[in-house]
NUDO-376592 format. One record per residue (C-alpha): residue number from 0; residue in three letters; x, y, z. Coordinates in Angstrom, 3 decimals. Layout:
N
r logu=NUM&nuvo=ala&X=X&Y=Y&Z=Z
...
This chain:
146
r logu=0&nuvo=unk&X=31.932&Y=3.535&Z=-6.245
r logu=1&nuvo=unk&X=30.046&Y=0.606&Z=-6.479
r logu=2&nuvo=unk&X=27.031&Y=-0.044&Z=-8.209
r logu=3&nuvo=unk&X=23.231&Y=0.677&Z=-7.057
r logu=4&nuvo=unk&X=22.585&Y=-3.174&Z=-8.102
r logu=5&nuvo=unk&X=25.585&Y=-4.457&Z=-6.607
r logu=6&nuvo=unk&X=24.829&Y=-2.665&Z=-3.494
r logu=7&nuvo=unk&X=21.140&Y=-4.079&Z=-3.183
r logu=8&nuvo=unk&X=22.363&Y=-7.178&Z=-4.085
r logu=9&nuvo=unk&X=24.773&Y=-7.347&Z=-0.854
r logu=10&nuvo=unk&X=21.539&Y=-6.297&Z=0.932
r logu=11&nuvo=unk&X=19.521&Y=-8.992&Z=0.620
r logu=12&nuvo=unk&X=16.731&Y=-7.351&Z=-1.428
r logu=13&nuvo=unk&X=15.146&Y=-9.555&Z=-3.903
r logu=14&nuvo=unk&X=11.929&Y=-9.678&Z=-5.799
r logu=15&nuvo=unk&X=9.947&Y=-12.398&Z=-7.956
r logu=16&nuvo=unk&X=8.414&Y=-9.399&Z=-9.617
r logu=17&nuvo=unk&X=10.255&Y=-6.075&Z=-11.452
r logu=18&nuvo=unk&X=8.731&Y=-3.671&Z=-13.531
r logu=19&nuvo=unk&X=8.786&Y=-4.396&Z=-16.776
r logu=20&nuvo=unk&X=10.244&Y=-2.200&Z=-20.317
r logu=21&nuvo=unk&X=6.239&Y=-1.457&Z=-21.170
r logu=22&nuvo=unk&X=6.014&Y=-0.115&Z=-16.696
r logu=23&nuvo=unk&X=8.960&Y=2.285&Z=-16.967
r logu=24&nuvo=unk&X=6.619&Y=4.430&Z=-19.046
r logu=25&nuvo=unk&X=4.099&Y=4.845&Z=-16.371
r logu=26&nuvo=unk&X=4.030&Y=6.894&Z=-13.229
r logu=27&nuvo=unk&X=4.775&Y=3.975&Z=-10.863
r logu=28&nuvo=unk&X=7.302&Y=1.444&Z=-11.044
r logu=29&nuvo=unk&X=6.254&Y=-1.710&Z=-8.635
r logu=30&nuvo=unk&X=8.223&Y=-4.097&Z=-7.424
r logu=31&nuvo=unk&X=6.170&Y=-7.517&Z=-5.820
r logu=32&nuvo=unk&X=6.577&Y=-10.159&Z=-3.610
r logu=33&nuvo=unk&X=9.808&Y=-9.627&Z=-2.249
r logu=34&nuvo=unk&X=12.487&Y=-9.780&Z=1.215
r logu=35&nuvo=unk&X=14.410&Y=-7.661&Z=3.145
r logu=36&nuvo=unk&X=16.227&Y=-9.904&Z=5.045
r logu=37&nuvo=unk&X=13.579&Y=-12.059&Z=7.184
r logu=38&nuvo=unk&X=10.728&Y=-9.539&Z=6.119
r logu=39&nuvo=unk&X=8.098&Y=-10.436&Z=3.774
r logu=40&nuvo=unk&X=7.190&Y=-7.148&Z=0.995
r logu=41&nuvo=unk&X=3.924&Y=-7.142&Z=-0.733
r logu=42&nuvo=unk&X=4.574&Y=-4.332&Z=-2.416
r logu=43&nuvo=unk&X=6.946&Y=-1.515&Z=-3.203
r logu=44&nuvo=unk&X=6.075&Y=1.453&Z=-5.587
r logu=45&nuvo=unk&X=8.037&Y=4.086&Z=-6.571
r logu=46&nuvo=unk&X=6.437&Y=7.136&Z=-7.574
r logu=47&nuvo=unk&X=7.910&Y=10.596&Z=-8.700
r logu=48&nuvo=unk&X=7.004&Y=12.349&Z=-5.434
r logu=49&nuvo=unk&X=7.505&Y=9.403&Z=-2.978
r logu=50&nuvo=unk&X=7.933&Y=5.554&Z=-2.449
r logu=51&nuvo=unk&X=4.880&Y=2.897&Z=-0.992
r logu=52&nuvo=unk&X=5.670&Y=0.161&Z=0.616
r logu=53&nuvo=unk&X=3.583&Y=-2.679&Z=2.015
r logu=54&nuvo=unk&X=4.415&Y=-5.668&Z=3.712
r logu=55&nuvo=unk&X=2.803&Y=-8.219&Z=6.279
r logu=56&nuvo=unk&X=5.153&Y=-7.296&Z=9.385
r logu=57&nuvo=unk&X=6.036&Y=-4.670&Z=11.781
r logu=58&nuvo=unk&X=5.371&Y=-1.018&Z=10.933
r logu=59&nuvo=unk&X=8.527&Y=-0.558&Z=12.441
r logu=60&nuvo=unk&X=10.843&Y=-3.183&Z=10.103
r logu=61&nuvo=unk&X=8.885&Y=-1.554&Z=6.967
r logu=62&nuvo=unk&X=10.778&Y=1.728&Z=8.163
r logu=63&nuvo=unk&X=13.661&Y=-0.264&Z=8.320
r logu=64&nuvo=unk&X=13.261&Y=-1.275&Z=5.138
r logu=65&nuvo=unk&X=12.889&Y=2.490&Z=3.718
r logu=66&nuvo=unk&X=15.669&Y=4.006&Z=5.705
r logu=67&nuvo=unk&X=17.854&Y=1.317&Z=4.204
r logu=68&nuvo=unk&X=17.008&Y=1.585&Z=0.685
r logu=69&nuvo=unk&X=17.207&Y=5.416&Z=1.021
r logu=70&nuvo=unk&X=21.072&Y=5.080&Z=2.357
r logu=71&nuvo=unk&X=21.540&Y=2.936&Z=-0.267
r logu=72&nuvo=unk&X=20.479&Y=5.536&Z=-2.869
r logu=73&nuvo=unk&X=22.623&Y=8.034&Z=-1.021
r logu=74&nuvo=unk&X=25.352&Y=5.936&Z=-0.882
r logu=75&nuvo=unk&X=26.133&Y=5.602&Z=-4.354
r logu=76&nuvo=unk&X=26.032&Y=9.697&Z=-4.751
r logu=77&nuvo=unk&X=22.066&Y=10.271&Z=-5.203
r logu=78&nuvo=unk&X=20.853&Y=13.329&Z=-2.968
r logu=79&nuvo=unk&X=17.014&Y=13.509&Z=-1.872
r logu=80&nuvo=unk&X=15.796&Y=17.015&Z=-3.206
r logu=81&nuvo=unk&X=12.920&Y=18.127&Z=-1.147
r logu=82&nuvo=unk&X=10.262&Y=20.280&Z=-2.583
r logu=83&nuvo=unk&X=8.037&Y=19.894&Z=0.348
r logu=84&nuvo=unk&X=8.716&Y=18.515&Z=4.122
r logu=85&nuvo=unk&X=9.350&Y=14.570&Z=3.925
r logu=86&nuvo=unk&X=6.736&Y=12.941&Z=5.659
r logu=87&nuvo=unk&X=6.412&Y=9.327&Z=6.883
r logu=88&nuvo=unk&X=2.503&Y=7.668&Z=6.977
r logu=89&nuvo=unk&X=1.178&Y=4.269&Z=8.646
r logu=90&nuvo=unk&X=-1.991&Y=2.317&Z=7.322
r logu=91&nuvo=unk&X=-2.403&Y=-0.649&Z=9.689
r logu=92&nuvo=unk&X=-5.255&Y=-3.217&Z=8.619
r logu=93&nuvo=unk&X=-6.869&Y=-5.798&Z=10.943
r logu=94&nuvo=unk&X=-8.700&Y=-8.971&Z=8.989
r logu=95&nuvo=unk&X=-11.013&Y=-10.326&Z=11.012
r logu=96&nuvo=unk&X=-12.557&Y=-14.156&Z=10.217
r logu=97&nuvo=unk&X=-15.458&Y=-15.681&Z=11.349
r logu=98&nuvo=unk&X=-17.028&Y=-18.318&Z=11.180
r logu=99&nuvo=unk&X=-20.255&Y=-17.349&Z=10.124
r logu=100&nuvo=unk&X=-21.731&Y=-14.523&Z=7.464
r logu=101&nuvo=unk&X=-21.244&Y=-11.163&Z=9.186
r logu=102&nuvo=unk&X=-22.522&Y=-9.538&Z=5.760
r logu=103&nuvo=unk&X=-25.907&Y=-10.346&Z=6.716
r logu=104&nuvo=unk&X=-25.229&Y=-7.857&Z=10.123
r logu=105&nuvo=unk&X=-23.620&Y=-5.365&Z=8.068
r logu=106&nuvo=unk&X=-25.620&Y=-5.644&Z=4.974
r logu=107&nuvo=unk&X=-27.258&Y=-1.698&Z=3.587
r logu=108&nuvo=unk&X=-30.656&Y=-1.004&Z=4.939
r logu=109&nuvo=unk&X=-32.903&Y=-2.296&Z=2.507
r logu=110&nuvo=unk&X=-34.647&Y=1.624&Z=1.364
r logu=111&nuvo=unk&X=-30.951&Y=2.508&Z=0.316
r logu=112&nuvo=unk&X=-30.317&Y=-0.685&Z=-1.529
r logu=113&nuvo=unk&X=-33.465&Y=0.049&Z=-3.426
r logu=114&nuvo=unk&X=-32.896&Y=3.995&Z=-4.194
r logu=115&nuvo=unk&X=-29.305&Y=3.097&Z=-5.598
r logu=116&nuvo=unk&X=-30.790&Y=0.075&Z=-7.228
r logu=117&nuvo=unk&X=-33.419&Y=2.183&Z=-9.146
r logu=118&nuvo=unk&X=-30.664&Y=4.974&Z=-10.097
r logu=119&nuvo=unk&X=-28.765&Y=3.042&Z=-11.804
r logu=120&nuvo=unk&X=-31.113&Y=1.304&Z=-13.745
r logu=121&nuvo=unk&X=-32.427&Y=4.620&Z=-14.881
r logu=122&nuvo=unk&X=-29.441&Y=5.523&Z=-16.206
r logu=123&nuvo=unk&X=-27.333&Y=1.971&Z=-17.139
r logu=124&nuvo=unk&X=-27.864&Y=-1.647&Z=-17.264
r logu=125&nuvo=unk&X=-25.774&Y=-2.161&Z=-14.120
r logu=126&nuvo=unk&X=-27.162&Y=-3.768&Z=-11.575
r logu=127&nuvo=unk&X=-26.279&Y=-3.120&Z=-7.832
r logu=128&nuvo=unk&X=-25.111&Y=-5.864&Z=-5.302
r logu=129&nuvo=unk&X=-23.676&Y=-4.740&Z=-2.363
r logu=130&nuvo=unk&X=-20.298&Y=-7.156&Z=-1.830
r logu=131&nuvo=unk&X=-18.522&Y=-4.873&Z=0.680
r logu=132&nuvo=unk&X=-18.697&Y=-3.382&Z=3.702
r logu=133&nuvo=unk&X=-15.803&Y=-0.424&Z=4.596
r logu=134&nuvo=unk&X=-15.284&Y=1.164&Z=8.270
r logu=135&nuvo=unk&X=-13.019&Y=4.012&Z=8.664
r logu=136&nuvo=unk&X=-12.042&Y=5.901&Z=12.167
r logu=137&nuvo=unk&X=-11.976&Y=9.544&Z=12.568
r logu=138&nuvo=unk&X=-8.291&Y=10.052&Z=13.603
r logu=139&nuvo=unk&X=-8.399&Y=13.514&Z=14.447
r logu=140&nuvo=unk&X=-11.080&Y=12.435&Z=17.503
r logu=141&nuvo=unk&X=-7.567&Y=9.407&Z=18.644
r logu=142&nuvo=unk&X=-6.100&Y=10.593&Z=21.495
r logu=143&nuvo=unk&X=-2.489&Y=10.301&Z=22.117
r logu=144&nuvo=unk&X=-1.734&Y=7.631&Z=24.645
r logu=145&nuvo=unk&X=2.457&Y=8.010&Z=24.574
C-alpha cells in the first residue's frame, strides 16, 4: 500500500506553506497557499474534530477538493470515526470596491462612538476608532429557492 505522501503527491496537491515541528503541538495544523489541480487554496486547517478549507473558487471544487483528500485518507487504510453526524458548511464572501469612501455612509452614529469612547477611557488608555464595518444576514428568515 502506498504511501499517504506518495499518494498526494500523484494528486497534484502542493503547498508553499506546511506546518512546522513548533505547529504540530497546537490544535490546528495549516497548510497555505496551495493547488488542487487548477484550484487556488488559501487555506487548509486541520483540526481534531474537522478540516477548514478556503479557497478563491467554486464552493463546489472546494468540495471537490475535500472529498478527494478524504478518499485519499481512506485509501491508504484510515477510517473516519464519527462521534457526531458529519456535516458540510458554506461561508461565501462578496468584496465590494468603490471608488469612493463608503465608511463615511456606514460610519457609527456619533452618541455611540462617544459612549464607547468614554468607557474605555475610564477603564484603559485605549482609544476607540472605528475601522470596520460588519453585515451579517439572518439565514433562518432565506427562503429556499431550489
Amino acid at each position: 500500500m502506498r504511501s499517504l505522501t506518495d499518494r498526494a503527491r500523484n494528486v497534484c496537491y502542493t503547498f508553499l506553506k506546511f506546518p512546522n515541528t513548533d505547529d504540530l503541538q497546537k490544535d490546528t495544523q495549516t497548510f497555505a497557499i496551495g493547488k488542487f489541480g487548477e484550484v487556488q487554496i488559501d487555506e487548509f486547517s486541520v483540526y481534531g474534530d474537522g478540516i477548514i478549507v478556503s479557497g478563491r473558487c467554486s464552493t463546489r471544487k472546494l468540495e471537490l477538493f475535500v472529498h478527494d483528500l478524504l478518499e485519499i485518507v481512506r485509501s491508504v487504510g484510515y477510517s473516519q470515526t464519527n462521534v457526531f453526524e458529519p456535516e458540510m458548511h458554506f461561508e461565501s464572501s462578496l468584496v465590494v470596491r468603490a471608488r469612493k469612501d463608503l465608511g463615511i455612509s456606514f460610519a457609527p452614529p456619533p452618541t455611540t462612538t462617544a459612549l464607547i469612547r468614554d468607557a474605555l477611557s475610564k477603564q484603559t488608555n485605549a482609544t476607540y476608532l472605528p475601522f470596520a464595518t460588519h453585515f451579517e444576514t439572518d439565514v433562518s428568515s432565506l427562503k429556499n429557492t431550489a
